[in-house]
Short mmCIF file of the C-alpha atoms (twelve columns), coordinates in Angstrom:
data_MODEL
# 
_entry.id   MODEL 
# 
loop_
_atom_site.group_PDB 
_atom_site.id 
_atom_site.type_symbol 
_atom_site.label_atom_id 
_atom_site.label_alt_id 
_atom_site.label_comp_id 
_atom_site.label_asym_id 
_atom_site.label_seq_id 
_atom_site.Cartn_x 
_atom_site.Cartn_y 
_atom_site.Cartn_z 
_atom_site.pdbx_PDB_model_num 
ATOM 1   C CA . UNK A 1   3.353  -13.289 19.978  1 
ATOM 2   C CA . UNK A 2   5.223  -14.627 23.336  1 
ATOM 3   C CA . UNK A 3   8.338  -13.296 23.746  1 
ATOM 4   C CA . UNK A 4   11.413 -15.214 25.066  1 
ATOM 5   C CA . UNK A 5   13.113 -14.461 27.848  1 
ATOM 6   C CA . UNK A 6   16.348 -13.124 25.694  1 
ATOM 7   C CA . UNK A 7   14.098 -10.740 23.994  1 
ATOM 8   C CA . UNK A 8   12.648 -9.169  26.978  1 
ATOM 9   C CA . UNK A 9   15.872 -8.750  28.545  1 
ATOM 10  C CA . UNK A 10  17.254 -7.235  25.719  1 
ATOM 11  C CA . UNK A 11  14.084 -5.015  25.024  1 
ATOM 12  C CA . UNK A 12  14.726 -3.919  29.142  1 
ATOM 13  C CA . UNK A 13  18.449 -3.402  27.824  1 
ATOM 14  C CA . UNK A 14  17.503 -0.845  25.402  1 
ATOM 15  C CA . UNK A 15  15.095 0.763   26.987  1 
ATOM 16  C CA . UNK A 16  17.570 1.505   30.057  1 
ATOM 17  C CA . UNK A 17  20.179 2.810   27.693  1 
ATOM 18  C CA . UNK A 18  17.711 4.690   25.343  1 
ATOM 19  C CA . UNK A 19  16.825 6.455   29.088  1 
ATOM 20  C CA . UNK A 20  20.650 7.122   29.574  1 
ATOM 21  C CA . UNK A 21  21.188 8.372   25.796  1 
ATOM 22  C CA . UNK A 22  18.544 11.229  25.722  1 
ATOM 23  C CA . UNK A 23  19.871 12.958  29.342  1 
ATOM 24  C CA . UNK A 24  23.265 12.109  28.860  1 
ATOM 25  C CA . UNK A 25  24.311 11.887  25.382  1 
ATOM 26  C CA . UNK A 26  26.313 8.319   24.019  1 
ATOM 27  C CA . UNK A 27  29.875 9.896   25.192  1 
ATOM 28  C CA . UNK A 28  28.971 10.361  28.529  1 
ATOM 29  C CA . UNK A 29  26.974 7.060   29.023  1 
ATOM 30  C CA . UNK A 30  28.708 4.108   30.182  1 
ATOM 31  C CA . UNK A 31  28.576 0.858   29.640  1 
ATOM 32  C CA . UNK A 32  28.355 0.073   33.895  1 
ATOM 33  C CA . UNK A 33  25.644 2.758   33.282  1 
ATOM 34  C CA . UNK A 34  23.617 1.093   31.334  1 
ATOM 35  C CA . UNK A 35  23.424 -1.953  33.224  1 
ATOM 36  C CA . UNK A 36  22.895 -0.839  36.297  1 
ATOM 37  C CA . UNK A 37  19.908 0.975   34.828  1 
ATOM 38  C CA . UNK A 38  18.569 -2.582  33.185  1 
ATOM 39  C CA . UNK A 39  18.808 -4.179  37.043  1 
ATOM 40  C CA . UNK A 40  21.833 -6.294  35.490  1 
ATOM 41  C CA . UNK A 41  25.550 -7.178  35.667  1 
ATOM 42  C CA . UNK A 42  27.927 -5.955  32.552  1 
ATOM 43  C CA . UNK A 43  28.817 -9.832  31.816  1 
ATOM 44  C CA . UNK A 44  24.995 -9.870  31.298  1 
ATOM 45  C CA . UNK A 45  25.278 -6.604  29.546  1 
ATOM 46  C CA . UNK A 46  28.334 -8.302  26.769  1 
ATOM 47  C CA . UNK A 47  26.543 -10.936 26.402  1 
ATOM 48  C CA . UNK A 48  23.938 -9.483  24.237  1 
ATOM 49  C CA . UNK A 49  26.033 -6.448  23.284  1 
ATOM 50  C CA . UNK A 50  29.361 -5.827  22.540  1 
ATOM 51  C CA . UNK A 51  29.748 -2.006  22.705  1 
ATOM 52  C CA . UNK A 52  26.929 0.949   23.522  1 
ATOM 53  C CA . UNK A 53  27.117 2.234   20.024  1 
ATOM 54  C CA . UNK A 54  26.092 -1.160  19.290  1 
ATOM 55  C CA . UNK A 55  23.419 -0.667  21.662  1 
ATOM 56  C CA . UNK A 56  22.826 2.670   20.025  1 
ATOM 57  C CA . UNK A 57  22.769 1.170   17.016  1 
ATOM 58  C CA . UNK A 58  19.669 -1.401  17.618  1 
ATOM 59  C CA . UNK A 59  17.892 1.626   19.398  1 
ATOM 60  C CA . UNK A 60  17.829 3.378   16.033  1 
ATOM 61  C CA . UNK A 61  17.297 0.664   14.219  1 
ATOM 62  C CA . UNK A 62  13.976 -0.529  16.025  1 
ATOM 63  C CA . UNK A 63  13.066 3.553   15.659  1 
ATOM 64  C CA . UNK A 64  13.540 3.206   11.892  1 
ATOM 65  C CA . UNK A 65  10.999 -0.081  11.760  1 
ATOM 66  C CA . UNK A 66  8.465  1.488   13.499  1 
ATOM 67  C CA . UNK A 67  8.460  4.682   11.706  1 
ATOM 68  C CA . UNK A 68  8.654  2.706   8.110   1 
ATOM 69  C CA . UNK A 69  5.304  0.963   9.474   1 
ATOM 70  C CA . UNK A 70  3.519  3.893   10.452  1 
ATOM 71  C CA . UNK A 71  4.441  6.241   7.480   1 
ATOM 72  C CA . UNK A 72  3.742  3.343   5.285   1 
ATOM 73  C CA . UNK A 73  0.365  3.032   6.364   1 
ATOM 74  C CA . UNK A 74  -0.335 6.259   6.520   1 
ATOM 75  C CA . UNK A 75  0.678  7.224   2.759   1 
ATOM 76  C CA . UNK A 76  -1.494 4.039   1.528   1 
ATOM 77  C CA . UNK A 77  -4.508 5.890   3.218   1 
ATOM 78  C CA . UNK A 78  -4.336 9.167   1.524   1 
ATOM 79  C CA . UNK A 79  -6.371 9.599   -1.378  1 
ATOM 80  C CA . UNK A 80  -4.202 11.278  -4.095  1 
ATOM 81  C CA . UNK A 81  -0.258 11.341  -4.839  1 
ATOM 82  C CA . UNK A 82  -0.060 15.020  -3.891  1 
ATOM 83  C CA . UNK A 83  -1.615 13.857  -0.366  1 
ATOM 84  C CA . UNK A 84  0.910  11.163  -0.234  1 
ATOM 85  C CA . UNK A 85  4.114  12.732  -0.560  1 
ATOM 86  C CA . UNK A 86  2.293  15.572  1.656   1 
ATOM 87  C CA . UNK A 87  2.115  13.006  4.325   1 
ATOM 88  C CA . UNK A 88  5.181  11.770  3.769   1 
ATOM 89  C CA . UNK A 89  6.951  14.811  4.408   1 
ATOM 90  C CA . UNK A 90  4.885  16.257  6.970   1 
ATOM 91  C CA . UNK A 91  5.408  12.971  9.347   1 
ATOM 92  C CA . UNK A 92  8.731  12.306  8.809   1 
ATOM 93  C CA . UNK A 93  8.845  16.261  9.873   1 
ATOM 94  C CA . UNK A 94  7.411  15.103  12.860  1 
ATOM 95  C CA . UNK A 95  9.268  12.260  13.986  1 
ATOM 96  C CA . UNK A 96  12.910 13.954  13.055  1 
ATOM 97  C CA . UNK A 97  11.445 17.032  15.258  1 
ATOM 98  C CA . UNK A 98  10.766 14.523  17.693  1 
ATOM 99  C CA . UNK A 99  14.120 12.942  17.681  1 
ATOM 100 C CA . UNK A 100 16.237 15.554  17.622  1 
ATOM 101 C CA . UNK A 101 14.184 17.294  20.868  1 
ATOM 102 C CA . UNK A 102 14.585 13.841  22.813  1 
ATOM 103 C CA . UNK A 103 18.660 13.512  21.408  1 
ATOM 104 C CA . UNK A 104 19.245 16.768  21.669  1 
ATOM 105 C CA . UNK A 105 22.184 16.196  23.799  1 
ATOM 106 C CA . UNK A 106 23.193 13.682  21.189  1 
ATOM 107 C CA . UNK A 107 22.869 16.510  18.545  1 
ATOM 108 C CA . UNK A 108 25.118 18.668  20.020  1 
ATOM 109 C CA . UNK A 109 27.856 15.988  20.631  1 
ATOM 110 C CA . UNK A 110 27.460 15.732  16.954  1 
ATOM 111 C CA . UNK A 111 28.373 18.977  15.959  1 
ATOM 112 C CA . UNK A 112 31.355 19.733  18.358  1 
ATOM 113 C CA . UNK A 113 32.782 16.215  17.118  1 
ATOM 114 C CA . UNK A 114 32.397 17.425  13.356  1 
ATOM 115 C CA . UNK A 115 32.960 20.911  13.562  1 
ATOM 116 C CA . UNK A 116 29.987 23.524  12.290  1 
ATOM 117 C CA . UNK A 117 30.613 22.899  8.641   1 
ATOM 118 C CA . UNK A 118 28.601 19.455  9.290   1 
ATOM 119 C CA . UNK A 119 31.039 17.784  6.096   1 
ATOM 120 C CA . UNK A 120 31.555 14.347  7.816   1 
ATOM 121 C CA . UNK A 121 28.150 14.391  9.391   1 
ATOM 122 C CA . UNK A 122 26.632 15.286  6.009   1 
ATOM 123 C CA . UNK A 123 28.978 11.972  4.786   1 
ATOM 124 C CA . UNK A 124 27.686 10.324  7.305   1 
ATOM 125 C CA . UNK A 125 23.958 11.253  7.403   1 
ATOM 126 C CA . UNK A 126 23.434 10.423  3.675   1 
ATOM 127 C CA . UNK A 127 24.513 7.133   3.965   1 
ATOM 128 C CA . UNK A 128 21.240 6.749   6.258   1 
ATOM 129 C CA . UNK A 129 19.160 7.771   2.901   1 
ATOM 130 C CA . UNK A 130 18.187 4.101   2.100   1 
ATOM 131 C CA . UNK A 131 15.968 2.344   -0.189  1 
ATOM 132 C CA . UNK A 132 13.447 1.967   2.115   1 
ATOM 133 C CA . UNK A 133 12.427 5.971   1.910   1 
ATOM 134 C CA . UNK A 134 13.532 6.026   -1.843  1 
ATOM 135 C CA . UNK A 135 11.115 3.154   -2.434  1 
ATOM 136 C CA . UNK A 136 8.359  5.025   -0.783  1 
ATOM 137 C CA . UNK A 137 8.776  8.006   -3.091  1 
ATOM 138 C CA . UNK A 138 8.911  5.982   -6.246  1 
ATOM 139 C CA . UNK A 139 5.568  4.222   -5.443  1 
ATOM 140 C CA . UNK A 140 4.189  7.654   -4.738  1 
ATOM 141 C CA . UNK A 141 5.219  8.334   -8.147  1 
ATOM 142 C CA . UNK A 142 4.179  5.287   -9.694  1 
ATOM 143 C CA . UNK A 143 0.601  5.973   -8.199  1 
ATOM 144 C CA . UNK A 144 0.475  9.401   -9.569  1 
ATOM 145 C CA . UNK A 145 1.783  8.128   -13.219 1 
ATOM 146 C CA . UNK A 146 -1.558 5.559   -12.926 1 
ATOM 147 C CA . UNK A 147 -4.263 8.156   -11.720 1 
ATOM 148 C CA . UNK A 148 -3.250 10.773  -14.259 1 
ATOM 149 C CA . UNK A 149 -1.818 13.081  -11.864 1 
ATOM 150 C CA . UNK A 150 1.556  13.258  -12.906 1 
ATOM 151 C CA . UNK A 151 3.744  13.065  -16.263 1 
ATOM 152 C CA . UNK A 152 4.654  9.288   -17.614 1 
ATOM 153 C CA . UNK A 153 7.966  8.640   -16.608 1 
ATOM 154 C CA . UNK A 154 10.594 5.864   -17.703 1 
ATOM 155 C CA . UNK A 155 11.183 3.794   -14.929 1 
ATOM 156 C CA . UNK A 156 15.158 5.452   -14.592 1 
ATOM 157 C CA . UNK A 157 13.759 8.665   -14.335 1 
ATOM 158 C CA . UNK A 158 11.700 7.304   -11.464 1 
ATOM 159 C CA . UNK A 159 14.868 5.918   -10.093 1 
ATOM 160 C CA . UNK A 160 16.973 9.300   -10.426 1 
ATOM 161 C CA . UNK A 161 13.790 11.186  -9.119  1 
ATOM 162 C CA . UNK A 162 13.050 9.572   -6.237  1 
ATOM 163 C CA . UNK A 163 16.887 9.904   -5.635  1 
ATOM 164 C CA . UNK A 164 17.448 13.501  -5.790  1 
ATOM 165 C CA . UNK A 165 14.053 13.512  -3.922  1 
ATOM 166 C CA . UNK A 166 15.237 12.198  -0.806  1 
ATOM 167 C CA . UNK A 167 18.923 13.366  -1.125  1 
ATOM 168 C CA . UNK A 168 17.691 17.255  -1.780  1 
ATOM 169 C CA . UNK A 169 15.212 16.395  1.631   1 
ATOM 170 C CA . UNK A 170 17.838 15.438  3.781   1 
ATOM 171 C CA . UNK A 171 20.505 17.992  3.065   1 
ATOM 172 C CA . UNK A 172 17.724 20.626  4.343   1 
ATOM 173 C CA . UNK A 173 16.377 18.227  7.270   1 
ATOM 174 C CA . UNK A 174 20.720 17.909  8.112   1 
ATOM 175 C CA . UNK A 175 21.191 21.918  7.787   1 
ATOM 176 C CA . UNK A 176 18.115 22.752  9.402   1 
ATOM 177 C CA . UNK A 177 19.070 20.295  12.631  1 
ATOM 178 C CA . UNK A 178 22.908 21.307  13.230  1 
ATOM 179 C CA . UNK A 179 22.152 24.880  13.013  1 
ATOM 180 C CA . UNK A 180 19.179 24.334  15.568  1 
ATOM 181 C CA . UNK A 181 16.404 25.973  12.463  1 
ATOM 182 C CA . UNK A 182 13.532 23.204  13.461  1 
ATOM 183 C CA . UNK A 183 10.847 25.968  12.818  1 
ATOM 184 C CA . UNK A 184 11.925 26.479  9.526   1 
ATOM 185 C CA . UNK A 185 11.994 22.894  8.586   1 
ATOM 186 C CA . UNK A 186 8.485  22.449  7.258   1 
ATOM 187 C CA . UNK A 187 8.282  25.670  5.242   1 
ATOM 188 C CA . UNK A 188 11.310 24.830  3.177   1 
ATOM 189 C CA . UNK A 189 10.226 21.036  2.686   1 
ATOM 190 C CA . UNK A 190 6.539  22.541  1.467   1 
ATOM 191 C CA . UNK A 191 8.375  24.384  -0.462  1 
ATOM 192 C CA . UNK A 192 10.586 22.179  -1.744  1 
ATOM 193 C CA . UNK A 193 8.184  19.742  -2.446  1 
ATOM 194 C CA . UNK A 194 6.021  22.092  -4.560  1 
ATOM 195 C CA . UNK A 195 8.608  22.782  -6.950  1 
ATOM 196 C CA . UNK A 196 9.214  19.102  -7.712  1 
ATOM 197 C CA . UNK A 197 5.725  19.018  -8.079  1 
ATOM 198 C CA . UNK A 198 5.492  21.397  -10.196 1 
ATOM 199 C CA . UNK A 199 7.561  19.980  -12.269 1 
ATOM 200 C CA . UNK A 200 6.311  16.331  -12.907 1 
ATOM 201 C CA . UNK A 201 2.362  17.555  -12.782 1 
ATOM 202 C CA . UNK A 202 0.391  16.352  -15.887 1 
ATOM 203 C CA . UNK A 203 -0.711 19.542  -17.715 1 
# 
């Protein structure tokens, strides 16, 4: 697809300021910053955007499409429902590892404007746990209901597990993150995982 000229000048826009975020952090980056770093003026710069957590905002946002399309793809190619949430977990492991290494500056600005406890950012955070992830989980558990490899379910109790599912998921990914515990992220999701498992397995 040919791209117009607004969309490669924005795309240049974003990738400038995505440069800026990850050594610099979004309090520290400017908005003079960011378009010097695109090769542009800031009228140019207001044009498209009218603040840098705006910009911020789209950065994360074209993240989050890209990751939907690759995890997506990648759960329809595993074989089994166990194999699917496994992958499921395991890369969005992965890309929040990856994140958080690249942001870390942002990270830290996150927890001295919060405060340690991590209560607003918790608010915050789980208001990022959106039907796109919830609906993954639910057709993972749809899938399993069909090959025999889970329970039968009602479709609420789908609802309500896929839910808790993601909710339980990203308090540890949140706690894990703040308190700098990346390395034992993937042992607690395994093991979190296994006992919801073990719990909707067809004896």
């Amino acid at each position: 697809m040919i791209q117009t000229k607004d969309e490669i000048l924005k795309e240049k826009i974003l990738a400038g300021a995505d440069k800026l975020f990850r050594k610099y952090g979004l309090q520290k980056t400017t908005m003079e910053e960011i378009a010097k770093e695109a090769g542009k003026g800031k009228s140019t710069l207001y044009y498209y955007f009218k603040s840098k957590e705006e910009i911020f905002d789209a950065i994360i946002q074209d993240e989050k499409t890209k990751f939907y399309n690759e995890i997506q793809e990648a759960v329809a190619n595993a074989p089994t429902a166990r194999e699917k949430l496994n992958t499921f977990l395991t890369l969005r492991f992965e890309r929040l590892k990856e994140l958080t290494n690249l942001y870390n500056v942002m990270v830290q600005e996150a927890v001295e404007a919060f405060g340690m406890d991590g209560t607003d950012l918790t608010s915050c955070y789980r208001k990022e746990c959106g039907t796109k992830e919830i609906n993954i989980i639910k057709s993972i558990l749809q899938y399993g209901v069909v090959t025999g490899e889970f329970r039968v379910f009602s479709e609420s109790e789908m609802d309500m597990m896929s839910f808790i599912f993601m909710s339980a998921q990203h308090g540890l990914e949140l706690d894990l993150v703040i308190y700098n515990r990346l390395d034992e992220m993937l042992a607690n999701l395994e093991f979190f995982q296994e006992i919801m498992l073990s719990g909707i397995r067809k004896n």
